[in-house]
Residue, then its C-alpha position, 0 to 999 in steps of 0.5 A: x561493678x566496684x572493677x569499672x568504677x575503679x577504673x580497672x575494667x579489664x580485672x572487673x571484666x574478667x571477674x563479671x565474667x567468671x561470676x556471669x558464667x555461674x548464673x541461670x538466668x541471663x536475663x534477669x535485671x542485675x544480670x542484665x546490668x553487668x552484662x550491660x556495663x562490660x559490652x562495648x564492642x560487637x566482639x564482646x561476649x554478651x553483644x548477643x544478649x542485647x541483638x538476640x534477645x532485644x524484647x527480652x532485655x527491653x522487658x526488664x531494662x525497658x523499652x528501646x533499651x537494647x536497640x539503642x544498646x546495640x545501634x550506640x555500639x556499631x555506631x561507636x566502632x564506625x567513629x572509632x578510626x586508626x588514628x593519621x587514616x585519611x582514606x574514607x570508609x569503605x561504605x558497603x564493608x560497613x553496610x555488610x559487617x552490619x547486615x550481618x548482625x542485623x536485619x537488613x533495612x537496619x543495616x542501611x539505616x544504620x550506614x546512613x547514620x555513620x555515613x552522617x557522623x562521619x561526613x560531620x566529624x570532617x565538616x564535609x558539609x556537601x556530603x554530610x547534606x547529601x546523607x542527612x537528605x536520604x537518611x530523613x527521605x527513609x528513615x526520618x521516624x527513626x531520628x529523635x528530635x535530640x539528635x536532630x537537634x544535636x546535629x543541627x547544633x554541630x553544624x551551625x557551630x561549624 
């Protein structure tokens, strides 16, 4: 962890690694936080642990912990654009590269949710409306009251 804080995560990665590969037990609480600290991105080694193995990682790091983990991450990837691309996102290539990491109606809840973020970040406020709409028409259980909040403050300031 001293690699991450000092901001030399690609040095700290390799060495979390080296020392990951010499442990048991995958999923005891120490592990489980360094393997935490270097996912970022679906692509990373240990993305696994936290979609394969949720009731586990929830058991020890608590509950939602790995839903959470993995939703911020996907989420995450969809926001992060080439930057000067002006096209819109191809929606189904989203909805596919997300139902192959998860349960289907996740995936579409999911593409709901970036296709909020996404209208939102370019006040599309027509679109955004027409997402926010189907996403709380199905999925409404699924938003926090923060996000809710949070995105309610987006909009107003804009």
């Amino acid at each position: 962890m001293a690699g991450f804080n000092a901001y030399d995560p690609d040095n700290g990665k390799d060495i979390a690694y080296r020392w990951l590969a010499t442990q048991s037990d995958l999923l005891s609480h120490d592990v489980l936080w360094l393997q935490e600290l270097y996912t970022r991105k679906i692509t990373d080694k240990y993305f696994s642990t936290f979609s394969n193995h949720a009731a586990e990682v929830d058991k020890v790091l608590g509950p939602d912990f790995a839903e959470t983990k993995v939703r911020n991450i996907f989420l995450a990837e969809i926001s992060a654009r080439k930057p000067g691309d002006i096209h819109p996102p191809d929606w189904v290539a989203i909805h596919k590269k997300f139902a192959a990491k998860m349960p289907a109606d996740e995936a579409g809840e999911l593409t709901l949710r970036a296709k909020i973020s996404y209208f939102l970040s370019k006040n599309d406020f027509p679109d955004f409306e027409k997402a926010i709409v189907a996403y709380m028409k199905t999925y409404s259980s699924k938003m926090t009251d923060a996000d809710l909040n949070s995105l309610a403050w987006s909009v107003f300031q804009n």
